[in-house]
C-alpha positions as CSV (number, residue, x, y, z in Angstrom):
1,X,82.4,134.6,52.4
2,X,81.3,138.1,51.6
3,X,84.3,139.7,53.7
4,X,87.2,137.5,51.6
5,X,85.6,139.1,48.4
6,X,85.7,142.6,50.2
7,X,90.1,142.2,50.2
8,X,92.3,143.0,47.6
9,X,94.4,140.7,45.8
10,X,97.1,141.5,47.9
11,X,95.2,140.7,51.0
12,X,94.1,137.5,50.4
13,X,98.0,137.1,49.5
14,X,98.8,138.4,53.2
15,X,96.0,136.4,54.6
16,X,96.9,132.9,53.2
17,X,100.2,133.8,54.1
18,X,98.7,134.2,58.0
19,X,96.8,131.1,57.8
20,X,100.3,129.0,57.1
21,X,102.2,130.8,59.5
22,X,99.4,130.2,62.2
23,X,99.2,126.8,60.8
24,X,102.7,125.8,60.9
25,X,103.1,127.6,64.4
26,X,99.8,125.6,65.7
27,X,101.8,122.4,64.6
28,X,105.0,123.4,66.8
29,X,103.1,125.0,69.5
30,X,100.4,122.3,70.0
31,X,102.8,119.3,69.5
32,X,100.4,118.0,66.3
33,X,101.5,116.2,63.2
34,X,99.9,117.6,59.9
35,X,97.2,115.3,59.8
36,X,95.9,116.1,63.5
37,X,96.7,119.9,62.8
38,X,94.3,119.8,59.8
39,X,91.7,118.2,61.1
40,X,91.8,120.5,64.4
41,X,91.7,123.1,61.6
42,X,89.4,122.0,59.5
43,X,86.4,120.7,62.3
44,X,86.6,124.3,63.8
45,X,86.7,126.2,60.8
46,X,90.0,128.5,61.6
47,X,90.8,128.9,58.5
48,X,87.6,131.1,58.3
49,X,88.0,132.0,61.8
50,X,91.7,133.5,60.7
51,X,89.5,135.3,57.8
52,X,87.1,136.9,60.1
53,X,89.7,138.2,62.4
54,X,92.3,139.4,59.2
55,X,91.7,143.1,60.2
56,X,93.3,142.2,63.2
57,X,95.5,139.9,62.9
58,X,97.6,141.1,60.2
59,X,98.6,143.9,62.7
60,X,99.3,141.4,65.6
61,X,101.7,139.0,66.0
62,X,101.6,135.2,64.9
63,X,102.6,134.7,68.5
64,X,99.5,136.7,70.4
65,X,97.3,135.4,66.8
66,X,97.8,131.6,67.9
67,X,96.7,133.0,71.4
68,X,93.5,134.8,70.5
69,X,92.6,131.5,68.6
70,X,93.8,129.3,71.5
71,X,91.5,131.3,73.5
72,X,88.5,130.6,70.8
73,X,89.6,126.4,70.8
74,X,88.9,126.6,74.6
75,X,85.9,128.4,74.5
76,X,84.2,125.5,72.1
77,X,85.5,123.4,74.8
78,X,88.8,122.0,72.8
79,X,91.6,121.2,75.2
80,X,94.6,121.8,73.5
């Protein structure tokens, strides 16, 4: 993706260390097991969806991050 080439080494540090965080907080927040988690994950593309929204989210909270893509889940129709 052109944008992930656009950050700094330090960036894509910072933003794999968002994409865990969200991750991990999905897990506890949605009640999944890892599996489910990464398949959720992985079938809506959030990990790039995480990457398209770094300029943002890096300055939010993980809290109001798992919200905004809560918010994106439920407008593809994912009940979660």
């Amino acid at each position: 993706m052109a944008e992930k080439e656009r950050l700094t080494k330090k960036q894509k540090d910072d933003l794999y260390l968002i994409q865990v965080r969200l991750f991990r907080l999905a897990q506890k927040t949605w009640n999944l097991g890892a599996e489910k988690c990464s398949e959720l994950f992985n079938k809506y593309k959030l990990y790039d969806y995480i990457q398209t929204c770094y300029g943002f989210f890096h300055i939010q909270g993980d809290e109001a991050n798992l919200e905004d893509i809560s918010e994106y889940l439920r407008h593809k129709g994912v009940a979660i």
